[in-house]
C-alpha positions in Angstrom: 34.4 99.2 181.0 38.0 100.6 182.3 40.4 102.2 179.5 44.0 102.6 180.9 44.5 105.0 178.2 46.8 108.1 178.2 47.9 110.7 175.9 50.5 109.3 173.6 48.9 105.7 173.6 45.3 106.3 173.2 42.1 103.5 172.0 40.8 104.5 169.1 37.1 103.6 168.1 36.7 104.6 164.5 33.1 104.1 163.3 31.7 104.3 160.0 28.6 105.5 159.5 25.8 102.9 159.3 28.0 100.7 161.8 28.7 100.7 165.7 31.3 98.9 168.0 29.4 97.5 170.4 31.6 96.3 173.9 29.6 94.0 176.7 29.7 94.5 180.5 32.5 94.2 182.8 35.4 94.9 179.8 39.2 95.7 180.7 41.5 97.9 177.6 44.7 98.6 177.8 46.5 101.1 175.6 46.9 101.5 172.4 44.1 99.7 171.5 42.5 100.4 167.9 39.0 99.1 167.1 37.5 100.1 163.1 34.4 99.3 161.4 36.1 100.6 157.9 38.8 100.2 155.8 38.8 103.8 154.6 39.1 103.3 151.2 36.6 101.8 149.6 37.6 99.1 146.7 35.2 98.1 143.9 36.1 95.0 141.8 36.0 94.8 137.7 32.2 94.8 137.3 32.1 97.5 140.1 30.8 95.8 143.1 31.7 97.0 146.5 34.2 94.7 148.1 35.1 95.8 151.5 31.6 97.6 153.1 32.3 99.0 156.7 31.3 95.8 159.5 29.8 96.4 163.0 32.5 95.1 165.8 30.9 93.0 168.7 33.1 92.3 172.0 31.8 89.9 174.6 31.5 90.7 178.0 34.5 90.5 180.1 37.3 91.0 177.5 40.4 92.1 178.6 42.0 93.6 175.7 46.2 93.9 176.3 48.5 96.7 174.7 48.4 97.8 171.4 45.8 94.9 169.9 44.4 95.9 166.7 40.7 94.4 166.3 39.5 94.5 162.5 35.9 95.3 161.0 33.3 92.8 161.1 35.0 90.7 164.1 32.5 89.6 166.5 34.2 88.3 170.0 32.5 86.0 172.4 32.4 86.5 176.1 35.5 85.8 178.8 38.3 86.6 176.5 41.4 87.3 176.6 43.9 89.4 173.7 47.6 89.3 174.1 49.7 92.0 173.5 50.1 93.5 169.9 47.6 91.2 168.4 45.5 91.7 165.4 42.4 90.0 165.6 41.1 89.9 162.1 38.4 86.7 162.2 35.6 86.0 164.8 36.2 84.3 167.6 32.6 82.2 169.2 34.5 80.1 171.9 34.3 81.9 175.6 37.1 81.4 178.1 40.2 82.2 175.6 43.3 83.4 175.0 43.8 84.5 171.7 47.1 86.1 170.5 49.1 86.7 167.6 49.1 88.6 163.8 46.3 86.8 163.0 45.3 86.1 166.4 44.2 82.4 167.2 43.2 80.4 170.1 46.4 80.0 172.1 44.8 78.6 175.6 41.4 77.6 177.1 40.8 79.2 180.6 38.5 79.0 183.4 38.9 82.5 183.9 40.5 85.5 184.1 40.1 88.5 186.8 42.2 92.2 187.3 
């Protein structure tokens, strides 16, 4: 994995305990980059069930991640992807060879590939 990361845009893993962020091979983040497993807070509804539990995150192998994309618990992210800038990606994505982008982000083009 390469991180172009520096001190005033940073990626930020947080992890909750009980869940992990797991990131294939042969991945490429920008900056800015948050990934959670948790909301925070938790939030319980009127009979006092547990709504939002902490998620693992799973991205594919060769996902190149652009500035600033926010990637919410529970999202699992299929292989040969690509994020746009300033996207929150806040469902699953299972179809490889992608661009997804937007606030939510959504398939926006199908690619053969993509290299650095």
């Amino acid at each position: 994995m390469k991180i172009n990361a520096n001190k005033k845009k940073r990626v930020t893993f947080l992890v909750d305990k009980g869940t992990m962020i797991y990131v294939g091979n042969d991945c490429l983040f920008s900056d800015g980059i948050e990934i959670w497993t948790t909301d925070f807070h938790n939030i319980y509804d009127e009979n006092g069930v547990w709504v939002n539990p902490p998620k693992d995150v799973v991205i594919g192998r060769h996902t190149w991640i652009a500035r600033d994309v926010r990637i919410n618990k529970g999202v699992k992210l299929a292989d040969d992807i690509v994020i746009g800038n300033c996207s929150v990606v806040a469902k699953s994505i299972d179809e490889p060879n992608v661009v997804i982008a937007g606030n939510p982000a959504s398939i926006r083009k199908r690619i053969s590939r993509w290299r650095s």
